[in-house]
TORDOLUM-26867 format. One record per atom (N, C-alpha, C): residue in one letter; x, y, z. Coordinates in steps of 0.2 Angstrom, whole numbers, plus 5000, padded with zeros to 4 digits. Example, Ala and Ser with C-alpha at 12.3 -4.5 7.8 and 13.67 -1.06 7.14 Angstrom:
<recs>
A506649725039A506249785039A506649845039S506449895035S506849955036S506450005039
</recs>
This chain:
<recs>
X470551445254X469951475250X469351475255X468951545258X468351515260X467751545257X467051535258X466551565257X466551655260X466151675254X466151765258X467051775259X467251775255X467951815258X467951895262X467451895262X467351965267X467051965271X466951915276X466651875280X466751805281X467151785278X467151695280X467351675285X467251625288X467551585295X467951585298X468251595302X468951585304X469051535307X469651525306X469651435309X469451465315X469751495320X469651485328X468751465329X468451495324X467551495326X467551425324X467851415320X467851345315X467751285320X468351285323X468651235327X468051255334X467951315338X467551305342X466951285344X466651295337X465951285334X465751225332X466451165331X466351105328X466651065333X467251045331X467650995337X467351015348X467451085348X467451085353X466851095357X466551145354X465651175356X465151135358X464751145358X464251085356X463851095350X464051115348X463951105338X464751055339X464551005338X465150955333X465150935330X465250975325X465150955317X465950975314X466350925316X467050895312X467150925303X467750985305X467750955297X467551025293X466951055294X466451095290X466751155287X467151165287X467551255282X468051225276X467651245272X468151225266X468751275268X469351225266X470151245267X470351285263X470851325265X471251385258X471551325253X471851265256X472251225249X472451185253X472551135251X472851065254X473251025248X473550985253X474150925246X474450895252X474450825249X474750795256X475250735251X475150675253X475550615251X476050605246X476150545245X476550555237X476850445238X477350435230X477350405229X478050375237X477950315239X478550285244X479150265241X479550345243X480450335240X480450375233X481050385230X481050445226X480750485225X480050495221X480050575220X479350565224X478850625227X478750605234X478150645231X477950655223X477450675219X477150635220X476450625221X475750565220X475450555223X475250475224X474450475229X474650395230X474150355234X474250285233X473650285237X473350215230X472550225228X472550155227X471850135227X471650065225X472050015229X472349955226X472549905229X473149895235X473449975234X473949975236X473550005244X473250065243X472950085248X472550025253X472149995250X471749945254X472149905260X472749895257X473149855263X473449895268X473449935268X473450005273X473050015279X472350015276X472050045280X471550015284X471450045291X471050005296X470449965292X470449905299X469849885296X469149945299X468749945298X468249975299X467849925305X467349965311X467249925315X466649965316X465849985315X465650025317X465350015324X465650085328X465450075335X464550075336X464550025342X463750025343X463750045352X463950085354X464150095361X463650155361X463450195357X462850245357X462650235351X461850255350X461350285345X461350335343X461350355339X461250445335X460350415334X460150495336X459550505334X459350495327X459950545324X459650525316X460450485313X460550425311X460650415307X461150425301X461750425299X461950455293X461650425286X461650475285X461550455275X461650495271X461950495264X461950495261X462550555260X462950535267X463550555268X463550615272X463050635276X462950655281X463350645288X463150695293X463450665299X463050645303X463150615307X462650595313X462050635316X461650625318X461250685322X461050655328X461250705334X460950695339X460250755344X459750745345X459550795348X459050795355X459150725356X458850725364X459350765370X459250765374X459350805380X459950735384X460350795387X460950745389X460550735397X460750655397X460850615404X461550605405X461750635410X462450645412X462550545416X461950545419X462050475422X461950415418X461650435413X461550375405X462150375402X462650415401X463350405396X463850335398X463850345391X463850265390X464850265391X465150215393X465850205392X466150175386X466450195382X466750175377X467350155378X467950185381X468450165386X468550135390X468650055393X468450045400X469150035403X469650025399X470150025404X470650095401X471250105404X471550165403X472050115397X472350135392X472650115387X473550135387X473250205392X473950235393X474350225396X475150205396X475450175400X475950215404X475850275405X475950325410X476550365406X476650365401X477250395397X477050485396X477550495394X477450575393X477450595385X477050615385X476950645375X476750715375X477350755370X477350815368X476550815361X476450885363X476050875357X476250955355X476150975347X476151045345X475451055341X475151095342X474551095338X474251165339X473951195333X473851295332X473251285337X473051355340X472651365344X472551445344X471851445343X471451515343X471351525350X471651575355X471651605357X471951605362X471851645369X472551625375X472351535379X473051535377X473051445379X473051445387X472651385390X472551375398X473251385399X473251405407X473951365412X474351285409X474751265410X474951215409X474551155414X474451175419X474251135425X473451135426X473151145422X472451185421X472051095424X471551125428X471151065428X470951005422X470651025416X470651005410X471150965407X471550965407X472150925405X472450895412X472350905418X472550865423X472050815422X471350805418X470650765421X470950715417X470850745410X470950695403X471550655403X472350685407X472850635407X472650585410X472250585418X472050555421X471550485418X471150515414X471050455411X471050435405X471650435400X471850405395X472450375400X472750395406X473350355407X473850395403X474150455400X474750475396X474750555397X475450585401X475550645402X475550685397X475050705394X475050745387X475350825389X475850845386X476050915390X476050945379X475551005380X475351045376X475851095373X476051095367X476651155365X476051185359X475551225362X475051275358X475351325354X475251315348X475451395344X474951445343X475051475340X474551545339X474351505330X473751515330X473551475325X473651525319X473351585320X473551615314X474151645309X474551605314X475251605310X475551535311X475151505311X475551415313X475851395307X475751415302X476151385295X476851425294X477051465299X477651505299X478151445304X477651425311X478051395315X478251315313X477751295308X477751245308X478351225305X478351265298X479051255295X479551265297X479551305303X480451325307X480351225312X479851225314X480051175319X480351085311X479851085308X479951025303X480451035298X480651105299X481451105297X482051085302X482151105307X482451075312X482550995315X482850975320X482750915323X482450905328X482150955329X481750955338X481050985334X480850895333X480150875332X479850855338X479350885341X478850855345X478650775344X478450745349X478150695348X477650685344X477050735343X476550755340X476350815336X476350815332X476150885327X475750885324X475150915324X474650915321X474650995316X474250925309X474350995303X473850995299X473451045299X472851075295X473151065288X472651045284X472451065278X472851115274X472651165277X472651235274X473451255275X473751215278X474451245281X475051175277X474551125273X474951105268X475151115264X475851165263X475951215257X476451185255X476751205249X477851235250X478051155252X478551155258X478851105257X478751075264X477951085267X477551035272X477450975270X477350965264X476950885263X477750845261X478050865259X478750815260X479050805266X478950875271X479250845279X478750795283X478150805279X477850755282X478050685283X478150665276X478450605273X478950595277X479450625277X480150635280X480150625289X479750635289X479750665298X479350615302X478850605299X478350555304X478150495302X478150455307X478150375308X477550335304X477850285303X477250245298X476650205306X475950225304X475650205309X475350135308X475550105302X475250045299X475449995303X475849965306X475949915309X475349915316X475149985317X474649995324X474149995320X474050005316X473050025313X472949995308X473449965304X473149945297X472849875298X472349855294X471849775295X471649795302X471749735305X471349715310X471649725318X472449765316X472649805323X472249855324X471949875321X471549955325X470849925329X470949875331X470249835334X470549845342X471249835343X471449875349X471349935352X470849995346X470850055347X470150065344X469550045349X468950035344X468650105341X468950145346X468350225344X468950255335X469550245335X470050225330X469550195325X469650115325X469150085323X468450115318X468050145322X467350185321X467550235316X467950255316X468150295310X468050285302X467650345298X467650305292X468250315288X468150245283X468750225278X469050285275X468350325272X468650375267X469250415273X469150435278X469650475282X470350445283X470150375285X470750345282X470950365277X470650355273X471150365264X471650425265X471250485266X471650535265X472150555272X472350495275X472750505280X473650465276X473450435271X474050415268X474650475264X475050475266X475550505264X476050475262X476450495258X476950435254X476950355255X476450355252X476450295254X476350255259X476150265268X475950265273X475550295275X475150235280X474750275282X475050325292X474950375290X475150425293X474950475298X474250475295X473950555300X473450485304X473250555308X472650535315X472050575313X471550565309X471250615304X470650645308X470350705308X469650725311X469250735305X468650675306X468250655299X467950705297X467550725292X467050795290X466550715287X465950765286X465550745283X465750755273X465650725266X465850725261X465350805259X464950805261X464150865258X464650925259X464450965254X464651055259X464451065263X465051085264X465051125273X464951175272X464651235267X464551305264X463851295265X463351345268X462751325268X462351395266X461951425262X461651485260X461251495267X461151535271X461051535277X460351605275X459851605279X459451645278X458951645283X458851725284X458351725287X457451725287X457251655290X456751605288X456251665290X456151685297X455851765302X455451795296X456051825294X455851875288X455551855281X455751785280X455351755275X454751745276X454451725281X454051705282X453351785284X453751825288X453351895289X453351905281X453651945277X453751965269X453351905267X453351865267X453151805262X453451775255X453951805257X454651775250X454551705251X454551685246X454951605246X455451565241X455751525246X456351515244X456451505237X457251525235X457151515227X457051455223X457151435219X457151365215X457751355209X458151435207X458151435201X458551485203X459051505197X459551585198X459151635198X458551615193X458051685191X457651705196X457351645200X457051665206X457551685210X457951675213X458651735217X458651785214X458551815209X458651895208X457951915208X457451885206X456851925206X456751925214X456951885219X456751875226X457251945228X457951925226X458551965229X458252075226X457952065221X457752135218X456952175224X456652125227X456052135229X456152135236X456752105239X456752115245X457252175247X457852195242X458152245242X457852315242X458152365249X457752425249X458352465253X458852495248X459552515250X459152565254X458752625255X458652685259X458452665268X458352595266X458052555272X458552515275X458952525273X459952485275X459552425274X459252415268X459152325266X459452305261X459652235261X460052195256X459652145255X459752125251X459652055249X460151985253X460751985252X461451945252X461951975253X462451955255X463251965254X463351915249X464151915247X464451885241X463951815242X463851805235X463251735235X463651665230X464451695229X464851655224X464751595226X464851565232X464951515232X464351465231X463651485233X463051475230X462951455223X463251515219X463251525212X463651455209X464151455212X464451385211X464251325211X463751325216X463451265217X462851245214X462351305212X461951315207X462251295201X462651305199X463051285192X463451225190X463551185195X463851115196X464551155194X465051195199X465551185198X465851155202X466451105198X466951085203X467251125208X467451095213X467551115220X468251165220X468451235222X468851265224X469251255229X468851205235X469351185242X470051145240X470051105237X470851075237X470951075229X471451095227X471451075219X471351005217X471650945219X471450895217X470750885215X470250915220X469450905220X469250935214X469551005209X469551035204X469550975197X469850935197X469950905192X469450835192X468950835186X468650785186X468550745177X468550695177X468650655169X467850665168X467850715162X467450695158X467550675150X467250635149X467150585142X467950585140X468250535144X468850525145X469650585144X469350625146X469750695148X469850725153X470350735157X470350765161X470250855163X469750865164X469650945165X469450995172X469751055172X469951085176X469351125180X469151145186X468651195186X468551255181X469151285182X469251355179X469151345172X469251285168X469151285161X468351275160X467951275162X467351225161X466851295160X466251315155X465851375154X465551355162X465451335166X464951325171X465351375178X465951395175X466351405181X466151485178X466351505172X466051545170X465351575171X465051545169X464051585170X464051585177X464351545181X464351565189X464351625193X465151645189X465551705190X465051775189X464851735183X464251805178X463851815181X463451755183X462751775190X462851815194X463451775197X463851815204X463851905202X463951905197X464251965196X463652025193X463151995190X462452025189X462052045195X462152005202X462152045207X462352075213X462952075210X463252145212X462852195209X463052205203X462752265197X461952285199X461652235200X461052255202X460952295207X461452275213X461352335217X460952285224X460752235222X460552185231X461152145236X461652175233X462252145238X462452195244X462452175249X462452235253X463152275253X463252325252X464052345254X464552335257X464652305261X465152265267X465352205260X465052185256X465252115252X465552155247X465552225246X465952235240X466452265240X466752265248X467552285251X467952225248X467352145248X468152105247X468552085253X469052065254X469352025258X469452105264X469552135260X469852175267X469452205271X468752175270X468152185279X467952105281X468452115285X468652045288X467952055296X467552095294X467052095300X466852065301X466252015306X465851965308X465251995306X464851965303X464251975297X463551965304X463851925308X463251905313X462951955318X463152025319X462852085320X462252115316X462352125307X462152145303X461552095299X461852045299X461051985297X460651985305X461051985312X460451995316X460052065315X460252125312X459852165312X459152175308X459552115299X459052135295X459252175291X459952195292X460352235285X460252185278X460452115282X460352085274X460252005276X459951975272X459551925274X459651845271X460051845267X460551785268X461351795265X461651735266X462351745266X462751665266X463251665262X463651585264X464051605270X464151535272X464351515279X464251435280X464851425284X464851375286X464351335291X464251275288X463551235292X463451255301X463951275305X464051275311X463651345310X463751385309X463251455309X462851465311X462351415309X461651385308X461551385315X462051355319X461851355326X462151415328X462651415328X463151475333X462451565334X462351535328X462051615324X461251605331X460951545330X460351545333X460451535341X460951525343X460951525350X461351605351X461451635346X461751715347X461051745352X460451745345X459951775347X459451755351X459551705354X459151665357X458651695363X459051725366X458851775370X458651845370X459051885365X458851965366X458551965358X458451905356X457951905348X457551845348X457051845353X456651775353X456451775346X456251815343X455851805337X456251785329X457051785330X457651775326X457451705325X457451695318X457651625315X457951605308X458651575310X458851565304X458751505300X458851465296X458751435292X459351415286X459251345283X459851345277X459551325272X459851365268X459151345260X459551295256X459151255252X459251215250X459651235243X460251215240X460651195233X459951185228X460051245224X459651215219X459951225209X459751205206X460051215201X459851275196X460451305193X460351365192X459851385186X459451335183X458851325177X458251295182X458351285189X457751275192X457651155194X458351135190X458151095189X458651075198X458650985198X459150965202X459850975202X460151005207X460851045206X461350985205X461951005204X462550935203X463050995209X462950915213X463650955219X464150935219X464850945221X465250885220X465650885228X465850835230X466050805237X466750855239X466650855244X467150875250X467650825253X468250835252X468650785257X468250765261X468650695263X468150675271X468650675277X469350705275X469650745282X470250795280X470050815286X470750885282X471350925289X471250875293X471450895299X471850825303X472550825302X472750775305X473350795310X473450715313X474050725320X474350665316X475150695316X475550645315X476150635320X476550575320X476850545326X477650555323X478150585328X478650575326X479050525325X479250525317X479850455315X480350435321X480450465324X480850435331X480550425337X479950425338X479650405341X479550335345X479650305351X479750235350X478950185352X479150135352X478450095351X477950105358X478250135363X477850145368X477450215369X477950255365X477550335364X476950335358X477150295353X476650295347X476050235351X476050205355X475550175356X475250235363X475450265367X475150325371X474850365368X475250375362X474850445356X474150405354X474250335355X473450315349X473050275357X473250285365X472650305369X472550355367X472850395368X472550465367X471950475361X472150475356X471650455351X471050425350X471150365356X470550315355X470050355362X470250405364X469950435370X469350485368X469850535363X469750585359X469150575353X469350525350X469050485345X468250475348X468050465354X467550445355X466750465355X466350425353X465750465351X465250515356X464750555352X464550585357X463950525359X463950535365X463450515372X463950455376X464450465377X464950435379X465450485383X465650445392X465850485395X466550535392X466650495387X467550505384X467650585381X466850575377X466850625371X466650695377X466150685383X466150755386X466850775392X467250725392X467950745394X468150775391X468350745382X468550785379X468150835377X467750855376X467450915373X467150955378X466950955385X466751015390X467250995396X467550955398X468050965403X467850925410X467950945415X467550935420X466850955424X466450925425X465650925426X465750975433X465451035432X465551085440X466051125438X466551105437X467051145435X467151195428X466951145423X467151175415X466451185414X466051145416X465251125412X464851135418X464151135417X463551125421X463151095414X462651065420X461951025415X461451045415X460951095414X460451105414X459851095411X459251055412X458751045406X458950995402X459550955402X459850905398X460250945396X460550985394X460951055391X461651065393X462151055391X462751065394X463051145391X463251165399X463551235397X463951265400X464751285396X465251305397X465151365404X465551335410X465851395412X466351435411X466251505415X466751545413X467451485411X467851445419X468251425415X468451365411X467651345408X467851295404X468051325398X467651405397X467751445390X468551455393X469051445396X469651465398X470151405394X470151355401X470451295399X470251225391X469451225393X469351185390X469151205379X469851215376X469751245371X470051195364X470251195359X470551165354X471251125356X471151065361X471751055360X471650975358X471350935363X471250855363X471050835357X470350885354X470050855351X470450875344X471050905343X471250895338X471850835335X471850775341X472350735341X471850685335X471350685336X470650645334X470150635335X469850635331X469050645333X468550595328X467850595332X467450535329X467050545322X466850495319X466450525314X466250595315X465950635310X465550705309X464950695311X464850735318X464250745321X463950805321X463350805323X462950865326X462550855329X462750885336X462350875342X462050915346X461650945345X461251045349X460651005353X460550965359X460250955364X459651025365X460251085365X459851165367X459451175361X459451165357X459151185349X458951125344X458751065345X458650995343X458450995337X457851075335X457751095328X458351095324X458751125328X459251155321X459851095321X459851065325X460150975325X459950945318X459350945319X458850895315X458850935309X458750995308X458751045301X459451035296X460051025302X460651015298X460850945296X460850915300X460750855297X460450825290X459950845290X459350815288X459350895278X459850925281X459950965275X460750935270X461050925275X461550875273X461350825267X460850775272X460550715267X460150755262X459750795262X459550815255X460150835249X460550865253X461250875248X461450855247X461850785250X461950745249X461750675243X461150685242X460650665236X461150685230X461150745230X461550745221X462250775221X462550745229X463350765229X463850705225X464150725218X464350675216X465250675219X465650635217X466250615219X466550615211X467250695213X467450685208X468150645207X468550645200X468850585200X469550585205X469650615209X470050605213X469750625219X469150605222X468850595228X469450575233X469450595238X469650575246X470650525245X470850555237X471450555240X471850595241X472450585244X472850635247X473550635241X473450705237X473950715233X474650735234X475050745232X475550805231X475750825226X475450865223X475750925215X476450945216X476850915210X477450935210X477751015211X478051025214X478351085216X478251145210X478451135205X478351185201X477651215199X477151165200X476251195199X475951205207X476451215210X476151235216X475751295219X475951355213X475651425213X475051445206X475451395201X474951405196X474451425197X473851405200X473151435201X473151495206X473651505208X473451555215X472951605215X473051635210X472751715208X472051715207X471751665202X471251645202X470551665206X470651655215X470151685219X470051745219X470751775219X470651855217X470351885211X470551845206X470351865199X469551875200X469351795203X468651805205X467951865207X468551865214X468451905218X468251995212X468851995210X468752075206X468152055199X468052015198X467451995192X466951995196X466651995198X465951985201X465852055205X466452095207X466252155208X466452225203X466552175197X466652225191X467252245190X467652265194X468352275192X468752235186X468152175186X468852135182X468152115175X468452095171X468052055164X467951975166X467551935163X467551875159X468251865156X468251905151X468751885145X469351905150X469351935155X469951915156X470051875161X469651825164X469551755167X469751715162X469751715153X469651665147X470451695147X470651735149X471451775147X471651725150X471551715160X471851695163X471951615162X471451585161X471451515160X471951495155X471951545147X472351535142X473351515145X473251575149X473951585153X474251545156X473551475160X473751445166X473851375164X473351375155X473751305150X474451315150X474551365147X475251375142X475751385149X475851405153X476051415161X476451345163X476051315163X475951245166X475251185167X474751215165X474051185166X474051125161X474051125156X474051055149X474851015155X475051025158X475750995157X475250955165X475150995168X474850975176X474450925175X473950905168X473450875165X473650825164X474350815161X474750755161X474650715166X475150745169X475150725177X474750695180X474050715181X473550705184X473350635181X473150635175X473150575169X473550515171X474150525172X474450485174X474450445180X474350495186X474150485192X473650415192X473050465188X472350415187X472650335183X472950345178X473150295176X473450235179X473750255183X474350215189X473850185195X473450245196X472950215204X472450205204X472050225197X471350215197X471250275201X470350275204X470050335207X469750285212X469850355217X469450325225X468650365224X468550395217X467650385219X467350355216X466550345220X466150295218X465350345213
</recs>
């Protein structure tokens, strides 16, 4: 599922604009669907939660090897925004870990993959110590290869697997396929891997799979990673100001609309409206279900998920959504053309936008400023948000693996893993200095062949807490940050926070339709009543039964939210 389906993220920007770019912010695009774990031995449906969990997982150790300028809170990511000293970077790593072994890894990749032999990967084996040799797939069909190869017996050493690509009958070969990492990481072994270590707990959580702990997780921050993105320039020339309320967004969205002027208001503002309304979270089912007044209920059952739909869908009708948002999924265009022109003047998007968007215009739009507006409630009051997974991207280690490869795969990771302003993290993340990178003004920036070699690979074995670091743009560092923690304020934790599920086979598709249904409501094709049809269908289907399950789930392991 993501924001603006007619424009939403694509992971390749996803991944370039977080893990790799210099925007590092881990994590940030809400997933089409995830399911992971299950109960250890027989039926492979469930979670493992509370006390069972605790003994699992690392101890916590937080790294003090660098400073962030700002701080986490309130579930925020780091910030950083001073100017890089290439001769100041600190070592996090001091001896090589790796004990010269060779490790396959599989992992999706947005676009053409380096040489094998590419400077970049020559640099990084060199200092982790461990022959990493990359088997890259095409990311946009990596849920097709994944299943032919985890069907098979020619498992990689390492396979790394998205969220979004946990469907069908991934989350059991997970179980099936890959090695319990607990005797390397759980308690006070991961104090052998400190940048491991530094990693928060919640990320752990969701790295348990049947029972074990399993993946090598890339943290996110908990806050949404959907940000209402807007252009501040024009707000502040016009004099609009920001809204407070649903009513203030249509009277705003009505006054700043002037279709003969190719002006809009917005693109699809659903996901907004969502959040205006305190709906539970669309990104993983599990995040859907939350207990109230000792009941377990579903997004799509709740009036709030309704009046959401309705707003969304009163501007469309009104006519301040720009055109491109009422194709729907099939104008798969990049919206960042058209908001630099001032066709339309805000829009959801993932928090990386914020920047990617303002270093677009940096130069042929000195006067371009974007901005992310704050979550408000749809009565004007303080909004109810609810939490995001704290990882959704892991590497897992093959069950036949032996104790010398699964300890090369976690140098690797403790490399990977490492924070920013550390030589570790700009190896992994710009390459080599002259070659991949230059520095300028404190500013580090990709050469032609860093944008070649230096692209999604290392940093998806692990990565460190969720950061955001823009040296070049230190405002829009500190603006993201620092919008985070204000959302962060009233992002609550619903009752199955940061575990990792698996829904029995049979309710695997029940809600599928639902995004669509959405999608045709809000641009009038479709009714309410037949959103209340659909709900009715997805009780009697399987939903009250699924309710059970869940119930019970909770019953059995308690809840991981606070």
């Amino acid at each position: 599922m993501t924001p603006n389906a007619a424009s939403g993220p694509s992971r390749r920007k996803f991944l370039a604009s977080t893990a790799v770019a210099t925007a590092a912010v881990a994590g940030g695009m809400p997933l089409l669907s995830a399911c992971g774990g299950g109960s250890d031995g027989g039926s492979r449906d469930g979670t493992t939660s509370g006390k069972e969990a605790k003994k699992l997982l690392p101890a916590y150790v937080a790294s003090n090897v660098v400073t962030p300028d700002i701080p986490s809170k309130n579930g925020s990511a780091v910030g950083f925004t001073s100017k890089l000293d290439l001769a100041s970077l600190k070592t996090s790593v001091p001896e090589k870990l790796g004990k010269g072994g060779k490790v396959t890894v599989m992992s999706p990749f947005w676009g053409s993959p380096p040489k094998e032999d590419n400077a970049y990967y020559k640099a990084m084996n060199d200092l982790i110590g461990v022959d990493v040799v990359w088997q890259n797939q095409d990311g946009n069909t990596y849920d097709q290869k994944l299943g032919a190869v985890l069907a098979s017996s020619e498992v990689p050493d390492v396979v790394v697997v998205p969220g979004w690509n946990m469907t069908g009958k991934i989350p059991s070969a997970i179980i099936g396929k890959f090695a319990d990492l607990g005797p390397y990481l759980s308690g006070d072994a991961v104090k052998d891997f400190p940048n491991l270590a530094a990693i928060p707990t919640d990320a752990w959580q969701r790295s348990i799979f049947g029972g074990k702990l399993r993946g090598l997780p890339m943290p996110s921050s908990y806050v949404s990673g959907v940000v209402p993105l807007y252009r501040l320039d024009i707000f502040e020339k016009e004099g609009y100001e920001v809204p407070r309320s649903c009513d203030d967004f249509m009277a705003l969205a009505k006054e700043a609309t002037n279709a003969k002027a190719k002006r809009w208001a917005c693109l699809d503002m659903k996901w907004t409206a969502f959040n205006a309304f305190g709906v539970l979270s669309g990104n993983e089912k599990s995040l859907g279900w939350n207990q109230v007044d000792g009941k377990l209920v579903y997004r799509i059952e709740t009036d709030e998920y309704l009046e959401a739909l309705e707003w969304t869908r009163k501007l469309f009708a009104a006519g301040v959504v720009h055109p491109d948002a009422k194709l729907g999924k099939s104008n798969a265009a990049d919206p960042g053309p058209k908001f630099a022109a001032g066709e339309f003047l805000i829009y959801n998007q993932d928090i990386s936008q914020w920047w990617s968007r303002t270093a677009e215009q940096a130069t042929q739009n000195p006067g371009f400023k974007v901005w992310g507006m704050d979550f408000f409630g749809h009565d004007g009051g303080e909004p109810t948000l609810w939490a995001q997974n704290p990882a959704s991207i892991f590497a897992f280690v093959n069950k036949k693996a032996s104790e010398s490869v699964i300890r090369d795969v976690l140098a690797v990771a403790n490399v990977t893993a490492a924070p920013y302003g550390t030589k570790e993290y700009m190896a992994t993340n710009y390459g080599v200095e002259g070659t991949h990178y230059t520095v300028k003004d404190g500013v580090p920036t990709k050469t032609d062949q860093g944008n070649i070699d230096v692209m999604n690979a290392y940093v998806m074995v692990a990565s460190p807490a969720a950061t955001i670091a823009h040296p070049d743009f230190p405002e829009v560092a500190k603006g993201q940050v620092e919008w985070q923690q204000r959302m962060g304020a009233f992002t609550k934790k619903p009752t199955f926070y940061g575990m990792q599920i698996t829904e029995p086979a049979r309710y695997t598709n029940l809600s599928n339709d639902f995004e669509q249904l959405e999608d045709d409501v809000i641009r009038g094709r479709k009714s309410i009543s037949d959103v209340q049809q659909a709900v009715s269908d997805w009780k009697s289907k399987g939903g009250d039964e699924l309710r059970d399950w869940y119930k019970k789930l909770l019953d059995e392991n308690g809840t991981a939210a606070s």
